[in-house]
Phi, psi and omega in degrees: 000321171291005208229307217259352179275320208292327178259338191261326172240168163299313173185160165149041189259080203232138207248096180261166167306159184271170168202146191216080239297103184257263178314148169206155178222141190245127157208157197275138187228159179090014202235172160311335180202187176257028170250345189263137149132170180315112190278132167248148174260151140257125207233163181359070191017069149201181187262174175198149169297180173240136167278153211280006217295327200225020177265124146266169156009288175318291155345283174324300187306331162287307163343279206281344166293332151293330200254045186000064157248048197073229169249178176265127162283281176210190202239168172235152174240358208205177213285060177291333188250012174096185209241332213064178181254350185251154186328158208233100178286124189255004168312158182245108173329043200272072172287127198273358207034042102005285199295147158297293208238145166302033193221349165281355193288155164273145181236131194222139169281135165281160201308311172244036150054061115234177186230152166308151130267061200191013155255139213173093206299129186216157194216149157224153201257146172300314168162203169305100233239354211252300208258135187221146181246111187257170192050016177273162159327304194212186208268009193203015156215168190151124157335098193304136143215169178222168208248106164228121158082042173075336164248144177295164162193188183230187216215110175288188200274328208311122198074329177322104200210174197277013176279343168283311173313318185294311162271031150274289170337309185273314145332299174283038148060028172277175173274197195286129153334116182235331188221131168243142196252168170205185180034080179028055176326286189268029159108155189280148177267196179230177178091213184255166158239083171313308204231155170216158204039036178314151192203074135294144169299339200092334198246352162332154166242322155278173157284003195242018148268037177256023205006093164249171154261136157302128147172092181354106159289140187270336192252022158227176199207138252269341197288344173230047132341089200284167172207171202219118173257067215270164151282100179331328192217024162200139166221180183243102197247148163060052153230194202282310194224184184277002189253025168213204193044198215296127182259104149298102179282152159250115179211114172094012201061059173184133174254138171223177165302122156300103216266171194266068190226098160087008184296126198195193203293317184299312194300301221266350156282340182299326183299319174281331181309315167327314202288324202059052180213059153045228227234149168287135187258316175216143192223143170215204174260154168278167163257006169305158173292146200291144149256341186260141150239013154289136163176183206250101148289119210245137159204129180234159193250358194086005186247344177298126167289352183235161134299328175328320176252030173278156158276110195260155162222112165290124170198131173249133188302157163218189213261359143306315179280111170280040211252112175257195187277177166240145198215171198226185151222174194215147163306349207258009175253207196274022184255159197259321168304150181224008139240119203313353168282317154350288159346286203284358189237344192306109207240321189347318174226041180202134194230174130267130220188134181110335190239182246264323171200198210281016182262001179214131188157167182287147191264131160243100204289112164267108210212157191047027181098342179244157161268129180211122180282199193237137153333077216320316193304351198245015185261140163236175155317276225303316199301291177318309171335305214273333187278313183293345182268303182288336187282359188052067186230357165119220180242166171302143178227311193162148190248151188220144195228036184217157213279061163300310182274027190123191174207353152079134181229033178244179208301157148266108201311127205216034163280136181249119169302117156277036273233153138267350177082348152280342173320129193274312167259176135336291193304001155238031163271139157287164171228142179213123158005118166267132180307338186249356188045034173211150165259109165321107198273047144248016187259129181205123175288140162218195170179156191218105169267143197297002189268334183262004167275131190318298184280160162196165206241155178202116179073039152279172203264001161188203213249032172229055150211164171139180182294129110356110172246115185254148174268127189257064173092213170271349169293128154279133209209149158287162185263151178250176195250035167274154196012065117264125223242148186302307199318316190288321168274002158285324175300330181295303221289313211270272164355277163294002192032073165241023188091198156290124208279146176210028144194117188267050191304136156248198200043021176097358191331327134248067193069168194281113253211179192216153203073178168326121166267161197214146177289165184269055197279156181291354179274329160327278194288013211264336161208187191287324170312296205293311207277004130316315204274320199295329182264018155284330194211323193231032178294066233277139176273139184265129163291333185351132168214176190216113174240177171229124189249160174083002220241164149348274184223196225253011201209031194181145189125202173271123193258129171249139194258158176242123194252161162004053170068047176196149193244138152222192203245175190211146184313153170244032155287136174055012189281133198238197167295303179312348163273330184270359181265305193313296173331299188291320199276347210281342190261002172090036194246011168079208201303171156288148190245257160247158166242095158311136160238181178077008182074037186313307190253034167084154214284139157265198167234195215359244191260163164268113205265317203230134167213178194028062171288123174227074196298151165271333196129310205262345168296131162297001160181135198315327174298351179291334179282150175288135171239218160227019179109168153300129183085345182256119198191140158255044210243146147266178183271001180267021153243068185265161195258159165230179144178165205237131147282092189342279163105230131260038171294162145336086183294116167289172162287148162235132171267146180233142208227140354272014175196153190284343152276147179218135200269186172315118169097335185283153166284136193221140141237126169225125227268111207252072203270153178198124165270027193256298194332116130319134177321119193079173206113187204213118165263184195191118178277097200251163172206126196310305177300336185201201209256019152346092212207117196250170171229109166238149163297124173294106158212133188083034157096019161206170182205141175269136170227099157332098150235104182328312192216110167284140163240201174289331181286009164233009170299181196129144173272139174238151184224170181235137167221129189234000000 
């Protein structure tokens, strides 16, 4: 596992206490419900994740069979569902999935009691097996019952309104609440009537955490029978109300994202409409973090009553594609705004306040007309998760419960919020009294959401690898990877409480990033303190350059690069065209012409900065190409590299002769004209695709070039030049 983190990541090389799991009670946290999410155990009395290094199918099957959520659909490896707060029991599980409960499985400790951080075992469960919907239309409406004592029975309607509906849905792996049915909608049941007066919040993952009582009722009677209508193939997750935010399909047994690639106006009316929530108001991309990188490219004519009967396409993102999800808002629910940036920024009533900037800092609650801050006692992960989504501030990095940013000087709240940690605002949290009305005054909730961090990882395979990002003001900008050192990347690694840094790829490795680049200087990088105050005030922008010397004009020569205050030459192993592409777009000189060797354009001086250059073509600058380091070279200067550049020359006409199709086997001439030309001169025949390339002398301003017998190996776009 350490051999294989050393290539794929930047840090997450993390070392836990040891432990060692005897009693255990299981239950899934982080997820949508409660058969869905990361498993954690409780042991000497506290809860702890499972590390994910050895869990499998077996594992799983036991799991959701204690926790009676069905059977296992699939497994996770790695924090989709967070990390938790408690110690990471690193025993190794071996269930044959058999056993009633995870705690008869044999378990054996590993040699040395760690775990990666970032594995981190998670199941998702078929559902609830005690709830079911009979007589609907689909798999996802019907007349509610539960399973009690062994018998089905049904749920009167008294009260039944759609916030009970919203946790039927959501137990059945079903999209968003569209209906609450009453008076045997969907035909009188048989049996008992377990529940009555449901009084849910909405955000429950069962019905039975709604405080009900199991009991047959006497005042009710099968004729007011609830039902339930979800939508079968789409919901709206992390929005205000049910009638906006991010969209999911169910297709194929899987719900994924929609992704926002050509997603418009046709798209987000089927949705809404699907939806029964009137005309789409607004459809964008979402800004939650990508999580998924599977997802459906959707096209509708607008006319559909489903997405379903949209043209779906499975595509998977890769860490190149900015493509996030997509999403709407529709008129027809309760929100009053009326653009999603509206939405997604919306702060009235809450704020962070005391830190560096407005993503970090003590959470302050505004209520009864005043501001006041919140009680450490009353924060959890999940409350804070939520607090960071309403402030549009990223995901969560850590909560701190002690007057780091202050202590604020308007009341203190002592309401304890209730979150599941998918709630997009506050305001669909429950609230409830805190029991004891009083406060430590040194108990002060804060929280440091990852959008408020100096630093951040970008395009990595989670979330402690990836490009270097510093934050400059409000800009985010790359590091560049001239003197960057495990020392330094350890400071990121610290910075993010990502372990040990155990790998520093340069060249772009995970792709080419935007904005401003900033040096990796060593008064910077030197600790988590320093690299706070520069990017607050002194971050330098890299200058890095590059010429071509010795040459025609500015678009032809020996190419030199500038290192530590000094211009050197750069080796001609392996040096080709893609390099010589890199070299031309980076000075702004059009095409590559030639890659020159040998000292073409004469012996240079000082170091050879750069060998074995292996450019794609496609980089934005040659130090971006894979290399073998600064300074590291078996090179002399009579092998310095050049190369010549299209440049601003004259661009010709090109004629192609005898016709613009040209079959198998024809003779082609094609004909390079410029009415500028001088008597004499060189025209030259380029072919976009590979390094192809003729020469003829010019006369009377134009030259002809003859390919006697075309095949295929000569198809292509051709350009000219003189």
């Amino acid at each position: 596992m350490y051999a294989q983190l050393q290539k794929t990541a930047l840090c997450g090389f993390c070392v836990n206490p040891q432990t060692h799991v005897h009693a255990r009670i299981v239950k899934l946290a982080g997820g949508p419900n409660r058969c869905v999410g990361r498993v954690e155990l409780y042991d000497k009395g506290q809860w702890g994740a499972v590390c994910g290094d050895s869990w499998d199918m077996f594992d799983a099957a036991v799991v959701c069979q204690e926790l009676n959520c069905g059977i296992a659909h699939n497994i996770t490896t790695t924090p989709k569902y967070g990390h938790g707060t408690g110690p990471v029991w690193t025993d190794q599980i071996d269930c044959r999935g058999q056993e009633s409960i995870l705690s008869v499985c044999p378990r054996s400790s590993f040699s040395n009691n760690t775990c990666n951080i970032n594995s981190v075992a998670g199941v998702t469960c078929t559902g609830d097996p005690t709830l079911r919907l009979v007589n609907g239309t689909d798999r996802c409406s019907g007349r509610v019952e539960v399973l009690y004592n062994g018998l089905w029975g049904t749920v009167c309607d008294n009260g039944w309104d759609i916030k009970d509906v919203d946790v039927v849905c959501r137990a059945k792996n079903c999209g968003s609440a569209q209906k609450a049915k009453s008076s045997a909608f969907f035909g009188v049941g048989q049996g008992p009537i377990w529940l009555a007066d449901v009084n849910c919040f909405g955000n429950e993952s069962s019905l039975s955490h709604c405080g009900l009582i199991f009991f047959e009722r006497s005042d009710c009677g099968h004729s007011e029978d609830a039902g339930v209508v979800c939508s079968a193939s789409i919901r709206l997750a992390n929005g205000t109300d049910r009638c906006s935010g991010r969209v999911e399909v169910y297709h194929d047994d899987q719900w994924l994202p929609a992704l926002n690639f050509n997603w418009g106006i046709n798209e987000a009316t089927v949705v809404c409409r699907e939806m029964n929530c009137g005309d789409a108001v607004q459809f964008s991309g979402s800004s939650s973090q990508v999580e998924e990188l599977r997802g459906y490219k959707v096209s509708c004519t607008g006319t559909e009553s489903s997405l379903t009967q949209c043209t779906l396409t499975e595509y998977v993102r890769t860490s190149s594609d900015h493509m996030n999800d997509a999403s709407v808002v529709c008129s027809g629910g309760n929100c009053t705004l009326f653009t999603l940036s509206d939405v997604l920024l919306f702060t009235g009533t809450l704020k962070l306040s005391g830190g560096p900037n407005r993503c970090v800092g003590r959470v302050e609650l505004f209520e009864n007309g005043r501001w006041g801050t919140t009680c450490g006692d009353s924060l959890n992960m999940n409350n804070a998760a939520v607090v960071c989504r309403h402030l549009n501030c990223g995901m969560l990095h850590k909560i701190t419960t002690t007057p780091l940013y202050g202590t604020g000087t308007g009341q203190v709240w002592t309401e304890d919020y209730v979150c599941n940690g998918w709630e997009f605002t506050m305001s669909q949290c429950a609230v409830r009294p805190s029991r004891a009305r009083t406060c430590n005054m040194n108990s002060i909730a804060g929280v440091i959401c990852t959008d408020g961090l100096t630093v951040r990882l970008v395009n990595g395979n989670d979330q402690c690898s990836g490009r270097v990002e510093v934050r400059y003001g409000e800009v985010w900008g790359t590091v560049c990877d001239t003197d960057w050192t495990m020392n330094k990347a350890q400071v990121v690694c610290e910075l993010l409480d990502c372990g040990h840094a155990v790998s520093v790829p340069g060249g772009a490795h995970f792709h080419q990033g935007t904005g401003p680049v900033m040096e990796a200087t060593d008064s910077c990088f030197t600790n988590t303190t320093s690299l706070d105050k520069c990017s607050a005030k002194s971050l330098r922008t890299s200058t890095s350059q590059i010429r071509l010397v010795n040459g025609a004009s500015e678009c032809s020569g020996r190419v030199e690069i500038f290192h530590k205050g000094q211009w050197g030459t750069v080796c001609d192993d392996d040096w080709g065209t893609p390099d010589a592409m890199v070299v031309c777009r980076q000075l702004g000189c059009g095409h590559a012409i030639y890659a020159h060797s040998s000292s073409r354009f004469g012996r240079g001086s000082g170091p050879i900065w750069l060998d074995d250059v292996m450019c794609g073509g496609e980089e934005l600058f040659l130090t971006h190409c894979h290399h073998n380091g600064f300074g590291k070279n078996n090179c002399g200067h009579d092998e310095d590299a050049g190369v010549t550049c299209v440049g601003r020359l004259h661009k010709p006409r090109i004629t192609l002769s005898p016709a613009s199709e040209v079959n198998w086997g024809d003779r082609v001439e094609i004909t390079c004209t410029i009415a500028t030309a001088q008597s004499g001169g060189t025209f030259v025949l380029g072919k976009s695709q590979d390094s192809f390339q003729l020469e003829r002398n010019a006369e009377n301003g134009a030259a002809t070039f003859l390919l006697p017998k075309v095949d295929f190996s000569q198809a292509g776009s051709y350009f000219s030049f003189s």
